[in-house]
N, CA, C and O atoms as a GROMACS GRO file, in nm:
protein
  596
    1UNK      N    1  32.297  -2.128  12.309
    1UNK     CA    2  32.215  -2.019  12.356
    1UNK      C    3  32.096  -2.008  12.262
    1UNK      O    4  32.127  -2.010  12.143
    2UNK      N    5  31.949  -1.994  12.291
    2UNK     CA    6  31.851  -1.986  12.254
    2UNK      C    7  31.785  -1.846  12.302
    2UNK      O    8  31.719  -1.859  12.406
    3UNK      N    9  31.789  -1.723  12.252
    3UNK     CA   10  31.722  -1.627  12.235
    3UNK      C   11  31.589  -1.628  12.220
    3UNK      O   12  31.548  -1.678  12.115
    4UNK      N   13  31.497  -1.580  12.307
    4UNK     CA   14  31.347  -1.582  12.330
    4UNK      C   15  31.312  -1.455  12.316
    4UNK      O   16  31.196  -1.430  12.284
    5UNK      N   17  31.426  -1.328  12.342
    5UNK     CA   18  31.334  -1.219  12.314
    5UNK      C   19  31.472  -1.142  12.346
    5UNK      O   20  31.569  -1.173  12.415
    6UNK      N   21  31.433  -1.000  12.249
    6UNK     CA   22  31.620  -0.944  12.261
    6UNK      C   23  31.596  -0.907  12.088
    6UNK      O   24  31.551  -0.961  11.987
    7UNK      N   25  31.680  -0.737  12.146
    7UNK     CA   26  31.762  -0.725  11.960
    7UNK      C   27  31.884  -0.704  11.985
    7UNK      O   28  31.926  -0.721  12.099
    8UNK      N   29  31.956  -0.668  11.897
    8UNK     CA   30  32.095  -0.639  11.835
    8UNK      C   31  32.103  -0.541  11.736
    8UNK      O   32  32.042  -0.566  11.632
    9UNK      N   33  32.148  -0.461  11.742
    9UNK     CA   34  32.140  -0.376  11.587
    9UNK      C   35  31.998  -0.330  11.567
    9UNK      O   36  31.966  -0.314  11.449
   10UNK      N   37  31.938  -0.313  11.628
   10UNK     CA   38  31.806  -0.256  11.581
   10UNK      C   39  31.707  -0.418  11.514
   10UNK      O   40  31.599  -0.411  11.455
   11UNK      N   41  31.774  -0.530  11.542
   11UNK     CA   42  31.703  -0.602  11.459
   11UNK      C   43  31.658  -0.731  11.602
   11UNK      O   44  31.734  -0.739  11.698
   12UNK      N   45  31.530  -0.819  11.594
   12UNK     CA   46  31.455  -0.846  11.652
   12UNK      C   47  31.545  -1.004  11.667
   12UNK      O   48  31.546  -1.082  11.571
   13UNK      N   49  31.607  -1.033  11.780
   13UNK     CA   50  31.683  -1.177  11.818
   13UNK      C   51  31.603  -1.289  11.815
   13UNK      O   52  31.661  -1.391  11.776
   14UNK      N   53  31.463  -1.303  11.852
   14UNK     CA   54  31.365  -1.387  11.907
   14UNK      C   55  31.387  -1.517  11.833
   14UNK      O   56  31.332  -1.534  11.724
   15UNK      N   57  31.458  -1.603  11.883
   15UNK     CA   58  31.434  -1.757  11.796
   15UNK      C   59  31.567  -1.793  11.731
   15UNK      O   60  31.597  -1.902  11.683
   16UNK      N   61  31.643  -1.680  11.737
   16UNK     CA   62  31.770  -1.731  11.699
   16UNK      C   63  31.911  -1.822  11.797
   16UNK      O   64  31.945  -1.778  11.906
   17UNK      N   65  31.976  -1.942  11.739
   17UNK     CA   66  32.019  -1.954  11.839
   17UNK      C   67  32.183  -1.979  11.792
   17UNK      O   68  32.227  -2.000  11.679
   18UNK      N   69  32.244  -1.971  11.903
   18UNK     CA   70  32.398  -1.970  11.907
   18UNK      C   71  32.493  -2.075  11.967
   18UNK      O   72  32.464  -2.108  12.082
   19UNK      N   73  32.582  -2.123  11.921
   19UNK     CA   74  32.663  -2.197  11.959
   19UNK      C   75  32.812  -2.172  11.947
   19UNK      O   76  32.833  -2.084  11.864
   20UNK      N   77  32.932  -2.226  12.007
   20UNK     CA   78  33.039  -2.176  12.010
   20UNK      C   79  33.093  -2.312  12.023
   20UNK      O   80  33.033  -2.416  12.052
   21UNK      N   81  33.265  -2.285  11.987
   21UNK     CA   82  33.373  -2.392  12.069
   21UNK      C   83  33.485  -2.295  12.048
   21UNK      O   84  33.490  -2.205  11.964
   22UNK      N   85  33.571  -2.327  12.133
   22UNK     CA   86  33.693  -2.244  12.163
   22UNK      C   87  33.772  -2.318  12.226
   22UNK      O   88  33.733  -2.427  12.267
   23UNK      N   89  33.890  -2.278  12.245
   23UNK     CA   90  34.016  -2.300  12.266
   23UNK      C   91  34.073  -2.195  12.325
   23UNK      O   92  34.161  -2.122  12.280
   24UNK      N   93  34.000  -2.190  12.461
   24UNK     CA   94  33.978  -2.047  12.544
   24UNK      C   95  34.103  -1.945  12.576
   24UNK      O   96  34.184  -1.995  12.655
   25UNK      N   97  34.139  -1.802  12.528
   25UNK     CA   98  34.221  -1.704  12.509
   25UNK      C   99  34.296  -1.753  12.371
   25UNK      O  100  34.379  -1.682  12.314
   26UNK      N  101  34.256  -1.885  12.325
   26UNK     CA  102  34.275  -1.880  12.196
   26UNK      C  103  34.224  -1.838  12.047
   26UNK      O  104  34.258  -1.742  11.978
   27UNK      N  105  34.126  -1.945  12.019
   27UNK     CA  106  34.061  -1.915  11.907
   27UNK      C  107  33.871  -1.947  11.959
   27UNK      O  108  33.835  -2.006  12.061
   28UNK      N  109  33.799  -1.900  11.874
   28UNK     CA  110  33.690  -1.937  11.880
   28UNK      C  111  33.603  -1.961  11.740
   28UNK      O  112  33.621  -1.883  11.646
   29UNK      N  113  33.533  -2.041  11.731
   29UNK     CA  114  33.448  -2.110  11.646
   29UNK      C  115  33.257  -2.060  11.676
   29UNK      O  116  33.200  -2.084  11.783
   30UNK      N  117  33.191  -1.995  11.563
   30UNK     CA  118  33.040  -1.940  11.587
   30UNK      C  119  32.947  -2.010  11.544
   30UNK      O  120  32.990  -2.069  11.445
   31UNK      N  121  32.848  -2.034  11.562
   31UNK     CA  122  32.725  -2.156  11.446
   31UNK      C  123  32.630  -2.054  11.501
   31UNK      O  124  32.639  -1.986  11.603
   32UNK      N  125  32.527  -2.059  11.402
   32UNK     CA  126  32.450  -1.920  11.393
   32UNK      C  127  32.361  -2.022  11.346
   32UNK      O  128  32.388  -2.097  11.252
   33UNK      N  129  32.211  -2.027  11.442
   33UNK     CA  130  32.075  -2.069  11.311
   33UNK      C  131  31.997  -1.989  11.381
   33UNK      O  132  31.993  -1.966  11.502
   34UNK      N  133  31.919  -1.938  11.273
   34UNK     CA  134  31.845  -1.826  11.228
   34UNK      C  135  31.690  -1.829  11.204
   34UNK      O  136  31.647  -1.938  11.166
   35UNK      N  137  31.609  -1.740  11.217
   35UNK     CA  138  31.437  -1.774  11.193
   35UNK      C  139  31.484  -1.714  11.045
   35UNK      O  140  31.469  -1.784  10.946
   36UNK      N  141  31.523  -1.625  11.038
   36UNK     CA  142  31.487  -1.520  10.881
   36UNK      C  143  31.630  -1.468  10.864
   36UNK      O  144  31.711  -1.438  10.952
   37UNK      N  145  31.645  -1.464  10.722
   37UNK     CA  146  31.804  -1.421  10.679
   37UNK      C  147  31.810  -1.234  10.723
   37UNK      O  148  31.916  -1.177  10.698
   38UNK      N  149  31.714  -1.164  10.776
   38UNK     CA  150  31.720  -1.043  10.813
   38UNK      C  151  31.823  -1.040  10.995
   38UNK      O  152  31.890  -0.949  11.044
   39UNK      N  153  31.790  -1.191  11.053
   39UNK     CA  154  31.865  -1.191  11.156
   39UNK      C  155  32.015  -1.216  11.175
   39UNK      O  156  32.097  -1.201  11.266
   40UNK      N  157  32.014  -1.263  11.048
   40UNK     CA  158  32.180  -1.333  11.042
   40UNK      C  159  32.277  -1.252  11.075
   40UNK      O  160  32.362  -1.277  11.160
   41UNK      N  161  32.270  -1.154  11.010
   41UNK     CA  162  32.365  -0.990  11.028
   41UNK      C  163  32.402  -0.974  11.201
   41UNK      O  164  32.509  -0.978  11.261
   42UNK      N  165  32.276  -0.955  11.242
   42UNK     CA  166  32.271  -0.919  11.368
   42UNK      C  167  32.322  -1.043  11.508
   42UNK      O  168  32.379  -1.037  11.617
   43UNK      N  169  32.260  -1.147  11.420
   43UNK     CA  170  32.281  -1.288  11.491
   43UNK      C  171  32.439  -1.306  11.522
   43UNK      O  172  32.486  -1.372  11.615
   44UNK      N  173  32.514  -1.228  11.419
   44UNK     CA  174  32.631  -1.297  11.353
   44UNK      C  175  32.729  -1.195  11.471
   44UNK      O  176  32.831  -1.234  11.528
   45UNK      N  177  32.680  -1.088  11.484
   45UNK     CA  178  32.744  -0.967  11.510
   45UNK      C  179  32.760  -0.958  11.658
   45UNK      O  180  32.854  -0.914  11.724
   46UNK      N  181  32.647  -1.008  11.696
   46UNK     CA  182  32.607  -1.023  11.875
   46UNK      C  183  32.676  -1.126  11.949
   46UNK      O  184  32.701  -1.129  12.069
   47UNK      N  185  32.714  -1.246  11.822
   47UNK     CA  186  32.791  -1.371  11.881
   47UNK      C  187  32.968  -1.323  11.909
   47UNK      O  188  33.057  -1.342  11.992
   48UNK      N  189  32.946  -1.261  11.796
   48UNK     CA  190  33.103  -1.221  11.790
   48UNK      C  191  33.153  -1.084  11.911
   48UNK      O  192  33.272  -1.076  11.939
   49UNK      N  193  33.061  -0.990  11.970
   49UNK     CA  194  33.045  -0.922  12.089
   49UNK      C  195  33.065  -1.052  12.195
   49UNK      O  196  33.160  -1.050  12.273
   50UNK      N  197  33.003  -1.125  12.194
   50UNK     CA  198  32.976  -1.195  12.344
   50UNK      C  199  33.094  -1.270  12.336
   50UNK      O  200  33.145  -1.275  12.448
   51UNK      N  201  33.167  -1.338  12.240
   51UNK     CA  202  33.259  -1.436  12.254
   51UNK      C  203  33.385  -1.436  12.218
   51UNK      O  204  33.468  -1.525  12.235
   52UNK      N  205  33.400  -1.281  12.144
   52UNK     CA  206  33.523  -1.222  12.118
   52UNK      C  207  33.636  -1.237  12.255
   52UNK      O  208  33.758  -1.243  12.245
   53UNK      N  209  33.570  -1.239  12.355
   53UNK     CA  210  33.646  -1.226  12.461
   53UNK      C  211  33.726  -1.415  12.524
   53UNK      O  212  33.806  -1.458  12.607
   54UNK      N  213  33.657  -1.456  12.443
   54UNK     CA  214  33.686  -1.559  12.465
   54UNK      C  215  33.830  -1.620  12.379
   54UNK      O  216  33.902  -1.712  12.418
   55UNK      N  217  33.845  -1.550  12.271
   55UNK     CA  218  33.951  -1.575  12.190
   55UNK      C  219  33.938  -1.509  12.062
   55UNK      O  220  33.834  -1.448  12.037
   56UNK      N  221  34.074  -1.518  11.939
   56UNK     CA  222  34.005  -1.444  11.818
   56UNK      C  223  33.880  -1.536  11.745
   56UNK      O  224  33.879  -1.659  11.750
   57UNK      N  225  33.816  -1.485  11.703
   57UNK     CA  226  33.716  -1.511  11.595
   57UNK      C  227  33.748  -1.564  11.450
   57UNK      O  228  33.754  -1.503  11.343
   58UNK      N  229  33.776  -1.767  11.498
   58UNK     CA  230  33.779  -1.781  11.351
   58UNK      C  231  33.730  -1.799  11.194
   58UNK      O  232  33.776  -1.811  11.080
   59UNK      N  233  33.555  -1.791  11.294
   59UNK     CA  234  33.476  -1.795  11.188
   59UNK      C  235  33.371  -1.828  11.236
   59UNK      O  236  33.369  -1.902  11.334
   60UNK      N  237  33.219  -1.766  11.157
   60UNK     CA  238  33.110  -1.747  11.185
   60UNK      C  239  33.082  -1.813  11.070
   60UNK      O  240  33.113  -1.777  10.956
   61UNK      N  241  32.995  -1.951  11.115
   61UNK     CA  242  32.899  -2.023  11.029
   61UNK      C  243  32.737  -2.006  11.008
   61UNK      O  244  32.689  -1.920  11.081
   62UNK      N  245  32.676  -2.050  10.952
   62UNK     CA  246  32.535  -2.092  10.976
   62UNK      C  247  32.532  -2.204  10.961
   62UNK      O  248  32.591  -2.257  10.867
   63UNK      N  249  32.439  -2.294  11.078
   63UNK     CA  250  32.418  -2.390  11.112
   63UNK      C  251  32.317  -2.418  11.186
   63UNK      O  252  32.269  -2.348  11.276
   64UNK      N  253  32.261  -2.590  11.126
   64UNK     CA  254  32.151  -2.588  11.225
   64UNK      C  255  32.192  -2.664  11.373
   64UNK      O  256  32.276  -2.754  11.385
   65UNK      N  257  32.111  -2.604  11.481
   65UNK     CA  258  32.168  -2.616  11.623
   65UNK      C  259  32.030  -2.647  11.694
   65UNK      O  260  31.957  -2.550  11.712
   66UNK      N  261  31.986  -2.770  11.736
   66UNK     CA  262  31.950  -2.862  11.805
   66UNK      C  263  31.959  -2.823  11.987
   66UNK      O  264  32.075  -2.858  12.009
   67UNK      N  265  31.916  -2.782  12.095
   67UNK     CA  266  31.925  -2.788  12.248
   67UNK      C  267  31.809  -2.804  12.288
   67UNK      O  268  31.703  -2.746  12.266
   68UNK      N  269  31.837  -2.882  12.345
   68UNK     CA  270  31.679  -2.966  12.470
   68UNK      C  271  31.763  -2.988  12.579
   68UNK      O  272  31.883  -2.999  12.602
   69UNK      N  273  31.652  -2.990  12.642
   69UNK     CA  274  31.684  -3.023  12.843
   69UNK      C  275  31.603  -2.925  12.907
   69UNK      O  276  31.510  -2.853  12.870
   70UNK      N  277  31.675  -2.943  13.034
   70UNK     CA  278  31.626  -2.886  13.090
   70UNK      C  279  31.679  -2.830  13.282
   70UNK      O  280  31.605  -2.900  13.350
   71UNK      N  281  31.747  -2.763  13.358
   71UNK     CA  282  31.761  -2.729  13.444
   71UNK      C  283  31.927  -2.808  13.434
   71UNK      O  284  31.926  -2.878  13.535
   72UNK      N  285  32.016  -2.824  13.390
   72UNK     CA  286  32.160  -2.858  13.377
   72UNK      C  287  32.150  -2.998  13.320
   72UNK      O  288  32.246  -3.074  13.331
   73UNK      N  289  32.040  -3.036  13.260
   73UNK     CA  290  32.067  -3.198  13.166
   73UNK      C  291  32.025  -3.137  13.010
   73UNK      O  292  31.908  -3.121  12.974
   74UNK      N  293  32.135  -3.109  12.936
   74UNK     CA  294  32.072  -3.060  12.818
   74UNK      C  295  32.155  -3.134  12.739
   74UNK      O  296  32.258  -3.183  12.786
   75UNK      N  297  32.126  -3.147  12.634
   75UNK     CA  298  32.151  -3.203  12.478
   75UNK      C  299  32.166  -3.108  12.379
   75UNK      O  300  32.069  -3.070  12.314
   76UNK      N  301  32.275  -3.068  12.361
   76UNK     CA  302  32.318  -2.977  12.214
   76UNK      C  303  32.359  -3.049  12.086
   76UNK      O  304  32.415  -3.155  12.113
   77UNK      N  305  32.345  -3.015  11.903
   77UNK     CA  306  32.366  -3.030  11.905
   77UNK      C  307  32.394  -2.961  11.787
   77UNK      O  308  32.306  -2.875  11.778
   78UNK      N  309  32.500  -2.949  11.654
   78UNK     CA  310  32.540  -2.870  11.588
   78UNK      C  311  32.560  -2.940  11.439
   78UNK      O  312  32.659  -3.009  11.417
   79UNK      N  313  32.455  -2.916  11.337
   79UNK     CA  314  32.480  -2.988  11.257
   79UNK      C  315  32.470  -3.129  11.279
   79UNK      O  316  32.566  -3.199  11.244
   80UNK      N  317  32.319  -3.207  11.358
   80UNK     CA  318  32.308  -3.340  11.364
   80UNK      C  319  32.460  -3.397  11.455
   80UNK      O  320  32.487  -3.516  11.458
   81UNK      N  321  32.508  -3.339  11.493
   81UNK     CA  322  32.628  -3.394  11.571
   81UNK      C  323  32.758  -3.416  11.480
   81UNK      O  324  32.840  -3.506  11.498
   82UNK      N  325  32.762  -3.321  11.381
   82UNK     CA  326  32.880  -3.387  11.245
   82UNK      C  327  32.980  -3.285  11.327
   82UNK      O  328  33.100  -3.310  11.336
   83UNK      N  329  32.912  -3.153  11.391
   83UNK     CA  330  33.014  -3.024  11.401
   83UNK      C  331  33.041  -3.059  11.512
   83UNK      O  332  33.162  -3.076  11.525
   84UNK      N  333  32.974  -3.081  11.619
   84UNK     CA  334  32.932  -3.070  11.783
   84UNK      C  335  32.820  -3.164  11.827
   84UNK      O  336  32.716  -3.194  11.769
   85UNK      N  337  32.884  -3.213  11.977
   85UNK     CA  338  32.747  -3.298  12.044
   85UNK      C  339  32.817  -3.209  12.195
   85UNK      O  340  32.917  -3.138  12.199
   86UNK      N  341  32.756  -3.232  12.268
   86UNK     CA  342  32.737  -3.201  12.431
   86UNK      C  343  32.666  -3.243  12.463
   86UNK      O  344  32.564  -3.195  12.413
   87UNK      N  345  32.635  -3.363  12.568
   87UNK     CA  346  32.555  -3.357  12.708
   87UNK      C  347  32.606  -3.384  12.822
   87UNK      O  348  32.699  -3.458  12.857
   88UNK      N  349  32.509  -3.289  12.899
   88UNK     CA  350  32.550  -3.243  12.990
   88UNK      C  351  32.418  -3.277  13.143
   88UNK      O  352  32.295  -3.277  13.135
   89UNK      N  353  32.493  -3.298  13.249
   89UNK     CA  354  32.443  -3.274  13.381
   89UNK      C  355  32.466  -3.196  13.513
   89UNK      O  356  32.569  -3.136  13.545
   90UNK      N  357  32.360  -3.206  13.577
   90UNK     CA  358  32.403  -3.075  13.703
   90UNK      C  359  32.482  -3.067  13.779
   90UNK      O  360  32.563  -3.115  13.699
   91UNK      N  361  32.548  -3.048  13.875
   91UNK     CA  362  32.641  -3.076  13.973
   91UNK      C  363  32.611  -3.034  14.082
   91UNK      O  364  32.679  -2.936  14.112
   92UNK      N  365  32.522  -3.068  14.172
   92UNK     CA  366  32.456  -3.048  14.301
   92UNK      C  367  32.522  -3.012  14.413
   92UNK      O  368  32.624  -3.066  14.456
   93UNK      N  369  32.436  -2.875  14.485
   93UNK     CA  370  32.535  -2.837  14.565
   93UNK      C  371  32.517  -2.910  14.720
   93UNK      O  372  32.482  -3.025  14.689
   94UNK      N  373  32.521  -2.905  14.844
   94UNK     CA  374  32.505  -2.908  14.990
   94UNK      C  375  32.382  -2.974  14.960
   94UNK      O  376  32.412  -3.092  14.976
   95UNK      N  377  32.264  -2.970  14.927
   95UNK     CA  378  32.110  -2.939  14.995
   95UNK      C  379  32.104  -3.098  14.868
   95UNK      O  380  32.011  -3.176  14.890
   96UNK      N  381  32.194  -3.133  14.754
   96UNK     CA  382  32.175  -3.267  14.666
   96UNK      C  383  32.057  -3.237  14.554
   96UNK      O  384  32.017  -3.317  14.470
   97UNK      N  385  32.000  -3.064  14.582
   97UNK     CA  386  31.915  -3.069  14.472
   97UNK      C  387  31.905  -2.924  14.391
   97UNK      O  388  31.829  -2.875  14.308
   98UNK      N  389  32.006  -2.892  14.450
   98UNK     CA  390  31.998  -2.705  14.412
   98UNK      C  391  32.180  -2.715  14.253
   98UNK      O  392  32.270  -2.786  14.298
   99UNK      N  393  32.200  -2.679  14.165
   99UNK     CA  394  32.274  -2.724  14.107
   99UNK      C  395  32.396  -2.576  14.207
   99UNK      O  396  32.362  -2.504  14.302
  100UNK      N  397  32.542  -2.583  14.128
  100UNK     CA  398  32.609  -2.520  14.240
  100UNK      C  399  32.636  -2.377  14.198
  100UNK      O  400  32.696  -2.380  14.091
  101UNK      N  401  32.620  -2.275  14.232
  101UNK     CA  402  32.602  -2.176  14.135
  101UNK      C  403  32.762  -2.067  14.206
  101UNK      O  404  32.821  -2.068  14.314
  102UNK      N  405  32.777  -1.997  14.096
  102UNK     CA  406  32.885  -1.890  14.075
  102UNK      C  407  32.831  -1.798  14.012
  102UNK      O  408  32.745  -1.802  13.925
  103UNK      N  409  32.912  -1.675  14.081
  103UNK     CA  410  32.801  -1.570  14.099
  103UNK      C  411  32.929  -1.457  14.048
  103UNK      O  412  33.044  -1.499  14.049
  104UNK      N  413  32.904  -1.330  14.010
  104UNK     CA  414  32.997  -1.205  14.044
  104UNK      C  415  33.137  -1.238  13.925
  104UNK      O  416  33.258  -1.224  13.938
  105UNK      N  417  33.066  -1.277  13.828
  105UNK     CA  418  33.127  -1.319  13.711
  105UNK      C  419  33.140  -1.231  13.609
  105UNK      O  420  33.038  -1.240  13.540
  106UNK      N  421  33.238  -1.125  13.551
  106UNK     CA  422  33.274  -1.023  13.487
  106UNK      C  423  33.247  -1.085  13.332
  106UNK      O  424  33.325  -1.131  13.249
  107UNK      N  425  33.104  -1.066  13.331
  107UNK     CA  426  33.026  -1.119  13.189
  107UNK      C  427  32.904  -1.035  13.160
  107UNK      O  428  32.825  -1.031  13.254
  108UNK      N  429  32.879  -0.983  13.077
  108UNK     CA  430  32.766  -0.916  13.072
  108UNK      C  431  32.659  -0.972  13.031
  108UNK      O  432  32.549  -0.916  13.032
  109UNK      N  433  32.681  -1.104  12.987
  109UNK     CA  434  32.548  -1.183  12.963
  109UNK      C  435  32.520  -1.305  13.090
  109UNK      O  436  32.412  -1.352  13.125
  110UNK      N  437  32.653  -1.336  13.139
  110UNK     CA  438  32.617  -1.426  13.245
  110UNK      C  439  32.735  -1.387  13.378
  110UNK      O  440  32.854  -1.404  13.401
  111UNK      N  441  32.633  -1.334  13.434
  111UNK     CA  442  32.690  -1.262  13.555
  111UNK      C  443  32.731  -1.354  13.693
  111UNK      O  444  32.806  -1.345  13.791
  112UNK      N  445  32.615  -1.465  13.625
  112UNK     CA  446  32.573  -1.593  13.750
  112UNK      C  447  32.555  -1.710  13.682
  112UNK      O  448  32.475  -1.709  13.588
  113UNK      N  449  32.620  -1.825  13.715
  113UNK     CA  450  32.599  -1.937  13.645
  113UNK      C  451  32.578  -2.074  13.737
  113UNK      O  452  32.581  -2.077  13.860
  114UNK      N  453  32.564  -2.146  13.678
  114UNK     CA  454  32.554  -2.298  13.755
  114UNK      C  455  32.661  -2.374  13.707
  114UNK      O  456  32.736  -2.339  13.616
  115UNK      N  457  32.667  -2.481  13.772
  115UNK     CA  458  32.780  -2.560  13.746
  115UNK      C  459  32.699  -2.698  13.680
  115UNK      O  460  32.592  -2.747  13.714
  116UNK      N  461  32.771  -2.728  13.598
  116UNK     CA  462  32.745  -2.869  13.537
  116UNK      C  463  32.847  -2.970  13.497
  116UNK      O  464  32.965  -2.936  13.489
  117UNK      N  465  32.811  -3.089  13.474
  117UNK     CA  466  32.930  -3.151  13.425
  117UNK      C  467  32.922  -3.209  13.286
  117UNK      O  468  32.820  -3.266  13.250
  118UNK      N  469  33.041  -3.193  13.199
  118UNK     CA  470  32.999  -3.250  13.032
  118UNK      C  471  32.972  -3.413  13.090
  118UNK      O  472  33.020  -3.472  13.187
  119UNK      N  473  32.905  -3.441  13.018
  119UNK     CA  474  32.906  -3.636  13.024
  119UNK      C  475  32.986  -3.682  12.912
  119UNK      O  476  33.089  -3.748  12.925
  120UNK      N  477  32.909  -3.625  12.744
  120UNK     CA  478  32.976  -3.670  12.691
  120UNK      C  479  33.002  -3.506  12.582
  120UNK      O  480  32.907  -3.427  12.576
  121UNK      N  481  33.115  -3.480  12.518
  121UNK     CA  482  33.134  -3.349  12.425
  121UNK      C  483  33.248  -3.377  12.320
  121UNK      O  484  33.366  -3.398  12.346
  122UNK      N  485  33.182  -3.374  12.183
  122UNK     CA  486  33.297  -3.356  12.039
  122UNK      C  487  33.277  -3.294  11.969
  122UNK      O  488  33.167  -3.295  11.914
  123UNK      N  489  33.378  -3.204  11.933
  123UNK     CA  490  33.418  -3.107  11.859
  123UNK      C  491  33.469  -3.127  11.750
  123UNK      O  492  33.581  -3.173  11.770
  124UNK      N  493  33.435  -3.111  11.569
  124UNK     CA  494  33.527  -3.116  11.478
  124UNK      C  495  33.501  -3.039  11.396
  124UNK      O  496  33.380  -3.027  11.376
  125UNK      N  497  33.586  -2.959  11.320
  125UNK     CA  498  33.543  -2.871  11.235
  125UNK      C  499  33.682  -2.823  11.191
  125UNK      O  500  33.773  -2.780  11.262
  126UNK      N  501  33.676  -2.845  11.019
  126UNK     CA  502  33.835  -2.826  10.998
  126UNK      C  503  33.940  -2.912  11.041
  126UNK      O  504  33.964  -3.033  11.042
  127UNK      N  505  34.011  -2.769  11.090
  127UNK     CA  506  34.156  -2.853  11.183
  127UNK      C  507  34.140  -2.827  11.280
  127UNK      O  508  34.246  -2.822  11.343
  128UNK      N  509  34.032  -2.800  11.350
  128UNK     CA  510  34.002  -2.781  11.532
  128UNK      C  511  33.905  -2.941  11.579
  128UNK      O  512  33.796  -2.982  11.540
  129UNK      N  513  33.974  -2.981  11.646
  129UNK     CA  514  33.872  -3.069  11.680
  129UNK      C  515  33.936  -3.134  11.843
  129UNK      O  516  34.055  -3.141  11.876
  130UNK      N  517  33.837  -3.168  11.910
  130UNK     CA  518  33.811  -3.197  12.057
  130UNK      C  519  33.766  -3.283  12.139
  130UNK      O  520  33.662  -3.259  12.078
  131UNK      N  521  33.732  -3.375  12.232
  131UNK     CA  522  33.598  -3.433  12.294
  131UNK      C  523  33.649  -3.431  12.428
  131UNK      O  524  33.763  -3.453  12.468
  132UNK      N  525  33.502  -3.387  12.519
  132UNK     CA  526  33.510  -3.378  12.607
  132UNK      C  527  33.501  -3.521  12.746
  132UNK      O  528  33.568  -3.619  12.715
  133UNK      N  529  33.454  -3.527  12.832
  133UNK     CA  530  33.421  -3.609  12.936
  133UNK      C  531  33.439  -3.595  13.055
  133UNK      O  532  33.560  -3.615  13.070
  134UNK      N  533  33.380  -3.565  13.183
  134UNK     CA  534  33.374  -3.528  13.289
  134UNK      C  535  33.464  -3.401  13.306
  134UNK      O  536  33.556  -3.408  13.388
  135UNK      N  537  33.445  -3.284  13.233
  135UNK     CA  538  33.490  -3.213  13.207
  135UNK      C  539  33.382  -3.102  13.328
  135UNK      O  540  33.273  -3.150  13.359
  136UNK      N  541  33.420  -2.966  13.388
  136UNK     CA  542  33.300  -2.875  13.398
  136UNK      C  543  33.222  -2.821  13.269
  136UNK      O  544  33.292  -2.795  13.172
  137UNK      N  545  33.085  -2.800  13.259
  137UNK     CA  546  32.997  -2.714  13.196
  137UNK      C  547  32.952  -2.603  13.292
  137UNK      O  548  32.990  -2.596  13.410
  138UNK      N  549  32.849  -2.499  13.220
  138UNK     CA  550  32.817  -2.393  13.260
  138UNK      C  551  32.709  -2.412  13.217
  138UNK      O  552  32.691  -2.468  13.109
  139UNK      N  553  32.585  -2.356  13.317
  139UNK     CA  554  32.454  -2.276  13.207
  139UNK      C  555  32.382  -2.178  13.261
  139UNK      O  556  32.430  -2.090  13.333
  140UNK      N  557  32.292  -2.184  13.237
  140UNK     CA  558  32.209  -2.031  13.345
  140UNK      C  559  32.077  -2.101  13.220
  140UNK      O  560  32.095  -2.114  13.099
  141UNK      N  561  31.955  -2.134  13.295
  141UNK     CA  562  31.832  -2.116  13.201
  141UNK      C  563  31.772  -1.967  13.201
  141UNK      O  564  31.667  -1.942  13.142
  142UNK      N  565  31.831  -1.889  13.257
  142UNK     CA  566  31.778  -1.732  13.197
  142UNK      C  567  31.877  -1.650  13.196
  142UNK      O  568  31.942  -1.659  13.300
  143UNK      N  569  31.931  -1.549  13.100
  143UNK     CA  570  31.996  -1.471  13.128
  143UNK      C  571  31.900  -1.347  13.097
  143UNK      O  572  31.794  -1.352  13.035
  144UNK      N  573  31.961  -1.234  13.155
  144UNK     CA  574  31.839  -1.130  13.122
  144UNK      C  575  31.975  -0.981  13.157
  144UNK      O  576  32.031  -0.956  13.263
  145UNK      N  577  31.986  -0.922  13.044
  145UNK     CA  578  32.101  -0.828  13.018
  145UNK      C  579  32.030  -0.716  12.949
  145UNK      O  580  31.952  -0.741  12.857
  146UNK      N  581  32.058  -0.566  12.999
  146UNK     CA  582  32.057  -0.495  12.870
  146UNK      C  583  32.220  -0.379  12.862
  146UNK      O  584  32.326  -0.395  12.923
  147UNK      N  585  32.184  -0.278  12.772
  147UNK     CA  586  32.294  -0.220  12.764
  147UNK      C  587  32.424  -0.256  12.596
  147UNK      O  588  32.407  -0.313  12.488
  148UNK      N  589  32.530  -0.193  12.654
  148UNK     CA  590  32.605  -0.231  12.523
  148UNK      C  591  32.711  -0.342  12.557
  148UNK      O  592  32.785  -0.349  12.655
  149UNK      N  593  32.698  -0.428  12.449
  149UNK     CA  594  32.841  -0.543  12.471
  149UNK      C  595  32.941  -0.484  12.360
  149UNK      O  596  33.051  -0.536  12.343
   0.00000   0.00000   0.00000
């Protein structure tokens, strides 16, 4: 997740970005990179709102986090790829050019999503580690939320 505009805590999100892995209703894993150490707090705090739900919280890093693409072909990556790699493509619905979207999704940041597919995804960190392959992905190139998480 790449934040373009948005606070938390009274403090200004713009440029900060987020990454996760989980082991879903299990545990979850945070990577936090940051414009200014005034965001970290807030950076740190907003990840752990959004993804708490996803499992407990085993730890919030800082890290640098790498995403390019564009419309469901993106490239993540976490720490040069030592922590995390993902790429990913769209999964086209009826029409072969619209990606397939899900909608009415009890999320307050992503209400509506698209469907994608991992191509290639590895996970290591610690004693958690993973890789994906024709697995589903998710994305949304905008989310737009306000209110409390």
């Amino acid at each position: 997740m790449t934040l373009t505009s948005g606070s938390y805590m009274g403090v200004d999100l713009a440029g900060a970005k987020i990454a996760y892995a989980a082991g879903v209703a299990d545990w979850v894993r945070l990577y936090v990179d940051v414009r200014n150490p005034r965001q970290r707090e807030a950076a740190q705090a907003f990840a752990k709102a959004v993804y708490g739900a996803f499992g407990k919280i085993e730890a919030v890093k800082d890290a640098q986090i790498e995403i390019s693409g564009k419309d469901g072909r993106y490239t993540v990556s976490v720490d040069g790829g030592k922590i995390m790699q993902l790429t990913t493509e769209p999964m086209l619905g009826g029409d072969k050019t619209t990606p397939i979207g899900i909608s009415n999704i009890h999320d307050p940041l992503h209400p509506n999503v698209l469907q994608a597919k991992t191509i290639t995804g590895s996970f290591h960190d610690d004693n958690r580690s993973f890789t994906l392959k024709d697995s589903n992905s998710y994305f949304t190139d905008r989310m737009q939320s306000s209110g409390k998480i």
